[in-house]
Every structure is written in structure tokens, then in C-alpha cells.
Legacy VTK file of the C-alpha trace (Angstrom):
# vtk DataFile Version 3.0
C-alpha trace
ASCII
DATASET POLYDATA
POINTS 166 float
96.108 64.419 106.623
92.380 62.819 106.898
89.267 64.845 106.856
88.498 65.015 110.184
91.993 66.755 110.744
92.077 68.865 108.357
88.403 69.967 109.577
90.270 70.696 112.813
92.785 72.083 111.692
90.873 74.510 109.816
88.550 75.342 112.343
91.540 76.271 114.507
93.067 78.367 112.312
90.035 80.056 111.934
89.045 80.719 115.273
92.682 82.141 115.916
91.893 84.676 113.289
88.721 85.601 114.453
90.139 86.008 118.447
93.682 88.060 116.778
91.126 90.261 115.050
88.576 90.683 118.270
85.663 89.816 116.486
82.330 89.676 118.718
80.888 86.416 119.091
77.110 85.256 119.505
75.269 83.459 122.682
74.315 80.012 121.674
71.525 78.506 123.395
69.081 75.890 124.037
65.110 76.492 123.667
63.324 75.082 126.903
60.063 74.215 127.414
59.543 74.347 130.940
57.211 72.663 133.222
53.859 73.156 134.778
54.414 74.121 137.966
51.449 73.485 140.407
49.401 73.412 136.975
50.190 77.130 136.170
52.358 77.087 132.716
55.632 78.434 132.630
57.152 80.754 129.931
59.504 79.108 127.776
63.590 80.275 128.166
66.594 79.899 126.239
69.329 78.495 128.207
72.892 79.636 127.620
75.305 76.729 126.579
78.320 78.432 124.967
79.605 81.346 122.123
79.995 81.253 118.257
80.727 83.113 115.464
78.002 82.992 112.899
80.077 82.249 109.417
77.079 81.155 106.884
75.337 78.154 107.383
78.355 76.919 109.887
78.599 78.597 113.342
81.862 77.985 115.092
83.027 77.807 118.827
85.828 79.637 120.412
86.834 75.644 120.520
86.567 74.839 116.882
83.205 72.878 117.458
80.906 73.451 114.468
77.925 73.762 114.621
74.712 73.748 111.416
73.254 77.204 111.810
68.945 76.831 113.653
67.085 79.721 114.496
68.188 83.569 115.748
66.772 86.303 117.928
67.995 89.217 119.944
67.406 88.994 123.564
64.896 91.725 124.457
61.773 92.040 126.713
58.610 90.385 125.517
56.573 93.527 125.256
52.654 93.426 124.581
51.264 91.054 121.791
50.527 93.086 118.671
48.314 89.888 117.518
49.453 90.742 113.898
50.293 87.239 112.800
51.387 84.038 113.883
55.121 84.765 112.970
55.401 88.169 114.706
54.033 86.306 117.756
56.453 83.628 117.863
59.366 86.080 117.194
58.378 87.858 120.036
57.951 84.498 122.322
61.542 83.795 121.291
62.972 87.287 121.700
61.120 86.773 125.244
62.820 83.446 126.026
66.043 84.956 125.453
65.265 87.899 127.181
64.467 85.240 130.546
67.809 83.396 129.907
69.727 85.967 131.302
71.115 87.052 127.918
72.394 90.422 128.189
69.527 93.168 126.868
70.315 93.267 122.600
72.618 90.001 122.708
71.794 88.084 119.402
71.050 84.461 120.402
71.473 81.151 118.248
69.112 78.746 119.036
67.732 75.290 117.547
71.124 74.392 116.097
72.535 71.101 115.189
76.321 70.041 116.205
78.288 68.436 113.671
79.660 65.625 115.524
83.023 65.297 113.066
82.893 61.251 113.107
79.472 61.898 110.964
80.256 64.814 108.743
79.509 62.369 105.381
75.599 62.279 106.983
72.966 63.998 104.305
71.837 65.952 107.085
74.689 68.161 107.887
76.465 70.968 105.672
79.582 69.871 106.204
80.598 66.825 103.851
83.641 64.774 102.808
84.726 64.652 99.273
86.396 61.510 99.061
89.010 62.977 102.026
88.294 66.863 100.968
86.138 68.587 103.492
83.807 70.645 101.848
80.627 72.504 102.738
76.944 72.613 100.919
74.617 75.184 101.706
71.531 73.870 99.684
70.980 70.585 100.788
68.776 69.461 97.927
71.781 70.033 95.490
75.107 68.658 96.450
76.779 70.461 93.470
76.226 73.719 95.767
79.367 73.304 97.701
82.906 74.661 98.352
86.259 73.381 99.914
85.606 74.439 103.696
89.071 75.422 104.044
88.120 78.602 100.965
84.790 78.750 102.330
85.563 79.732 106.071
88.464 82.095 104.745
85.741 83.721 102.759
83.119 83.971 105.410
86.182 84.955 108.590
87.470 87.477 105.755
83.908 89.176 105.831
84.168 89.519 109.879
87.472 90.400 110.063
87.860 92.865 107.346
84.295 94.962 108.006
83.776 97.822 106.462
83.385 99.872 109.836
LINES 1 167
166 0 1 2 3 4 5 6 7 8 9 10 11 12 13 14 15 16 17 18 19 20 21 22 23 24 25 26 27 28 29 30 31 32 33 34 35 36 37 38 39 40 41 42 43 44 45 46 47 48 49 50 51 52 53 54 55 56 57 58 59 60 61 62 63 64 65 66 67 68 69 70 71 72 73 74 75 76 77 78 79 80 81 82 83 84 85 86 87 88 89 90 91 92 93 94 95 96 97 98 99 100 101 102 103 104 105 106 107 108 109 110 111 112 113 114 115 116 117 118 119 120 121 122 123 124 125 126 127 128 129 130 131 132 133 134 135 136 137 138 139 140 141 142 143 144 145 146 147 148 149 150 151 152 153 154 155 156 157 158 159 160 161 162 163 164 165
């Protein structure tokens, strides 16, 4: 079996664990600049474009895409500006984006993610790798060493969402 299957194959087998055990999922979304409109700026919004599972540094669709994990925020109304600090107010800009995108109110939102296109899962840039034909995934970038068989790794991570503590 090549890579790419078994990266399929894996991903499959891990989704079908995760639906068997009803595990909630996560919105995934796009951040959107919109345009001026008659020269008044418009808000920014978060645009729905499918649901994941957060497992580490991977998210996964209910399809078995993967996806490298971006940026998260609940959906919630904007509020007033606290001016605290620059990073409290562009939490709360986000949190207000996905609050416009029609997330339901307390819905944690992925956002600023990168898919892993599987024809280009040897590329630097992604956390998923091959190991001569051995899928495996880094989560430190800057030192390849960090890295595990994906098939271990997403039992691991699925084991953690499955078998919660409630």
C-alpha cells in the first residue's frame, strides 16, 4: 500500500470511529475581508465551508480531508472594546466575525487553516510527511525528529475524544 493510501485509509478509519462514538465536531471557516461598500467599511466575517474534528496539529473532515490546524475562536457577539491590548482586540474582532457568519451562538470555529492536498504531503510546510512510504506526522516543524507514525498518532489523539473522561 503507498502513502497516500494508507493516509486514506487511516483517515477513514478514523473518522468512522469518531462518527460510531458521536463525537462533536467543529465549524471550519474562511476569514473574509469584505468590501467597501459605497466607501463605508464593512466588518470582517467568517464564512462557513465545512466540519472537523480538531486531533492536534491535524484537523480532519467527516470526509477524511486533513487539514494543518490555523487559528480558533468561539462564535459570540462582539461586545464593547475593552482597549486592553492589541490581542484582546483582535480576539474579539474574530469572535465577532464568527459571530456574523451565522455560526451558532458558542460554536468553536477553525479558521486560517491550511489543507493538506495528499499529492504534496512530503512539502516542509505541512505536518504531515512521508517517511520513505511511512506516513508520519511532525508537530515542530523546525525539528523533523519530532514526529510519529500517523496511523499511532491519530489513534492517540481519536482515543482522547472518544474515551473522555465525562
Amino acid at each position: 500500500m503507498s502513502g497516500v493510501e494508507e493516509i486514506r485509509a487511516a483517515a477513514g478509519r478514523a473518522v468512522d470511529r469518531l462518527v460510531d462514538a458521536g463525537v462533536a465536531d467543529e465549524a471550519l471557516a474562511r476569514f473574509v475581508r469584505r468590501k467597501r461598500v459605497l466607501g463605508l467599511t464593512r466588518a470582517p466575517v467568517m464564512l462557513p465551508i465545512g466540519r472537523v474534528w480538531p486531533l492536534g496539529v491535524l484537523l480532519l473532515g467527516r470526509d477524511g480531508e486533513l487539514h494543518a490546524t490555523g487559528k480558533i475562536t468561539r462564535a459570540l457577539p462582539a461586545g464593547y472594546p475593552g482597549y486592553q491590548s492589541p490581542g484582546v482586540e483582535v480576539r474579539r474582532g474574530y469572535r465577532a466575525a464568527a459571530h456574523a457568519g451565522k455560526f451558532a451562538e458558542g460554536d468553536t470555529v477553525n479558521f486560517d487553516t491550511r489543507p493538506i492536498p495528499l499529492d504534496e504531503v512530503d512539502e516542509a510546510s505541512t505536518p504531515l510527511f512521508l517517511d520513505g512510504d511511512r506516513p508520519r506526522v511532525r508537530w515542530n516543524s523546525t525539528n523533523p525528529g519530532q514526529s510519529r507514525d500517523l496511523e499511532a498518532y491519530l489513534d492517540d489523539r481519536v482515543g482522547l475524544l472518544v474515551d473522555f473522561p465525562r
